[in-house]
N, C-alpha and C positions, 0 to 999 in steps of 0.2 A: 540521904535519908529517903529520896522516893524515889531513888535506881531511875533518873531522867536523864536524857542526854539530850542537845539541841547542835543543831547541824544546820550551814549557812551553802546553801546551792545555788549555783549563778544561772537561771533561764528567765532571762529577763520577759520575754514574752508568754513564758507558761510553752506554748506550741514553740514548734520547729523554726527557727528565724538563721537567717542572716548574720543576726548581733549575738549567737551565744556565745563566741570568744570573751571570755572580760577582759582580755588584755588587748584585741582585736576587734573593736565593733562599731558600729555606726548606726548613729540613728537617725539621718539624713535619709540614709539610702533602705530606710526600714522597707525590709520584705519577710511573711511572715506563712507558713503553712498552717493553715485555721485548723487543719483534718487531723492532726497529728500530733503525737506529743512520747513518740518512742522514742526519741532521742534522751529524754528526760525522764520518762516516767519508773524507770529501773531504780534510780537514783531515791525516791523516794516510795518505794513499795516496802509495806510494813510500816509507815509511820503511822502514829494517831491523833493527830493532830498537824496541817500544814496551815501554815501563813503565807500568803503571796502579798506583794508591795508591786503595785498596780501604775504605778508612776509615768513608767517609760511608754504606756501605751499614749499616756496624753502630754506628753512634753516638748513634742513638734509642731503639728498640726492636727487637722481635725478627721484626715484621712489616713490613709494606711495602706500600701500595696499586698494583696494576700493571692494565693493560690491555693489549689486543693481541695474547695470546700465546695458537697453539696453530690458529690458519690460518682461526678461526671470522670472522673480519673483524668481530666485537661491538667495540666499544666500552666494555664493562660493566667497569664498575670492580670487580674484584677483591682481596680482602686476603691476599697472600699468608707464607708464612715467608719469610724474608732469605735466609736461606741456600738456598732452592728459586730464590727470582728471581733471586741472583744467579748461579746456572747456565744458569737458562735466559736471561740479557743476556749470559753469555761463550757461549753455543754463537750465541746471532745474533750475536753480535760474530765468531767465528769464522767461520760463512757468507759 
């Protein structure tokens, strides 16, 4: 009756990670690219409405290994807080 359809997509970090296998992944060894999100974002272009389930960023601990972020093009693996990386993966998910 309202011509909707709803589609279930595995990126568990929103950005580029490590863990997006869902049949292959870890969240021990979470590492996470904060800059990026082309791996994923094809997948959902044209939707009008998404929902993200925010979970796996806080289900280890309070930190998070990331790279990428911040326009230096390093590669350096940094440790950041959860709750800093996860702002900075919704403002690149937001660009």
């Amino acid at each position: 009756e309202y011509n909707v359809s709803v589609e279930y997509y595995w990126a568990p970090f929103i950005v580029d990670s490590i863990s997006d296998n869902a049949s292959n992944h870890t969240v021990l060894k979470r590492l996470v690219r904060l800059d990026s999100v082309a791996k994923h974002s094809k997948e959902w272009e044209g939707a009008d409405i998404l929902t993200f389930e925010s979970y796996v960023w806080w289900m280890h601990k309070p930190t998070i290994y990331a790279y990428g972020y911040g326009g230096s093009g390093s590669a350096t693996v940094e440790e950041y807080n959860v709750t800093i990386a996860y702002r900075l993966a919704m403002e690149s998910w937001s660009k």
